[in-house]
N, C-alpha and C positions, 0 to 999 in steps of 0.2 A: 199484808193481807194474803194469805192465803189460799188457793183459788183448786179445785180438783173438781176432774168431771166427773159425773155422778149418774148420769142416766143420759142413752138418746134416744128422743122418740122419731118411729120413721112411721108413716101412713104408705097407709098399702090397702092394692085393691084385695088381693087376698090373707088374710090372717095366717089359714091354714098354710099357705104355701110359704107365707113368709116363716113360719116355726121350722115347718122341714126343714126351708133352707137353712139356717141358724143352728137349731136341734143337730138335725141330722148329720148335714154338713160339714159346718164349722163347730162342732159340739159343744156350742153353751147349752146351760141347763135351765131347761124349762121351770121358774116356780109357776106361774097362774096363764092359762088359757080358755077363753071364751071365745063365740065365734067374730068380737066384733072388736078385741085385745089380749095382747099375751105380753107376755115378761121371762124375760129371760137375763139369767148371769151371764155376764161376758168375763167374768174374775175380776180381781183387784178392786171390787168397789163397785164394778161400772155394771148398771145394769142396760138391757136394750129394750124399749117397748116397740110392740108392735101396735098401730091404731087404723081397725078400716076407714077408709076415705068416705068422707060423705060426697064428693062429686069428684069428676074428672080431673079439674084443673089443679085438686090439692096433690096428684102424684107424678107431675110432671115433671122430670128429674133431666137433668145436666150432667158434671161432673162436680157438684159439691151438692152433700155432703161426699167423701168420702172415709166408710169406716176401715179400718187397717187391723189386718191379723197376722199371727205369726203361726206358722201350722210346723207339721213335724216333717212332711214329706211332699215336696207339689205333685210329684209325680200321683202320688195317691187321692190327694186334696181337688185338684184340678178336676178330673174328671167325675169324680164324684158330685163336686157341686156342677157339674154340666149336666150332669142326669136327675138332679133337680132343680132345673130351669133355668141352668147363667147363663149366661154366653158369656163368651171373652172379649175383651175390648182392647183388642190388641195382642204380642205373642207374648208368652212367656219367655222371659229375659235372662239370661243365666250372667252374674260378675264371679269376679273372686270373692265376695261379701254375702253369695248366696243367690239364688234364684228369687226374683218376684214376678207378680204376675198382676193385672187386673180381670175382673169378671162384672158383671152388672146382674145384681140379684133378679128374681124373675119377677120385678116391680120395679128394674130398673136404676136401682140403688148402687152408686159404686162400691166395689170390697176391694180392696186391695191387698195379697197375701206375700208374706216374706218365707220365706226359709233360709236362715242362715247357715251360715259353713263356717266353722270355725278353722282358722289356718294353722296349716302344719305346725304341730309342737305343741297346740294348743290344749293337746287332750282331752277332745270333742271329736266329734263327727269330719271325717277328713273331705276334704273337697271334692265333688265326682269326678269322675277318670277324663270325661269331656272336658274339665278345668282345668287338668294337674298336667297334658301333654305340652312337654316342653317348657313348662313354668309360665304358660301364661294364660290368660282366657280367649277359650274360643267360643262358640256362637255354637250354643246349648240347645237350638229351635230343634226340635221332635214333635212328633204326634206324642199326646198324652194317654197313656195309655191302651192304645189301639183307637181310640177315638178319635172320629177328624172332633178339629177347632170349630165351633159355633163363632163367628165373629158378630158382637152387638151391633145391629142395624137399627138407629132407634124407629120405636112407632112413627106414623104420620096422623099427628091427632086430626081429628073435624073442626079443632080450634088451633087458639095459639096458644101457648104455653104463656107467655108476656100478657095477654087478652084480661084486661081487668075489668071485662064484663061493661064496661064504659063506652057510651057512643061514639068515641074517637074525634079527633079534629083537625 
């Protein structure tokens, strides 16, 4: 059996801001937006819908799902998606294998972004200069682009997030 992912859908308090984020961002391409769903290519197949929340408790988010993207540049990616609405949830992490990073969309959604470094000889993109001193990795932590770090502090809802609306016992 054969099994390929095909679409995910996230709920979100705002539509609008979730496309920015995506669109603008991470530049998947918008086919269809309303005020209350949109759709978007993520390439390969995978599409991503956006759906407004009909109440609080459907956008109460953790750390799953998490969606994973591979971008061209953190240094560029990073701050840009800070200026529309992530924060970070944690530093960005530099190995030999490339720089990742976590963010949580402005709905709270984890994204997770790679950039990889292809190594020496590979005839690709060579490892940044903070990686290459001395042959080994050293600890890549910088301000992104002039911008301080947003660190995700999650909301403090009026409920629980677990709250299944049930008299409890």
């Amino acid at each position: 059996m054969a099994v390929r992912l095909q679409r995910v859908l996230l709920l979100m308090r705002d539509v609008g801001a979730g496309v920015r984020f995506y669109r603008d961002g991470l530049g998947l391409k918008l086919r269809t937006e309303t005020a209350t769903y949109a759709s978007l290519d993520a390439g390969g197949g995978v599409d991503v819908h956006l759906k407004l929340a009909t109440s609080e408790s459907q956008v109460c988010t953790g750390y799953s799902p998490i969606l994973s993207f591979t971008v061209d540049d953190m240094d560029t990616a990073v701050p840009r998606l800070l200026g529309l609405g992530a924060t970070l949830d944690g530093p960005v992490r530099h190995h030999l294998y490339g720089a990742v990073a976590a963010v949580r969309s402005p709905d709270g959604h984890m994204v997770g972004l790679v950039q990889g470094a292809d190594l020496p000889g590979g005839g690709g993109r060579r490892l940044p200069r903070r990686l290459r001193r001395h042959g080994r990795a050293l600890d890549g932590s910088r301000e992104m682009g002039g911008q301080s770090a947003r660190v995700f502090k999650p909301p403090v809802p009026s409920f629980s997030c677990l709250d299944t609306g049930g008299t409890g016992g």
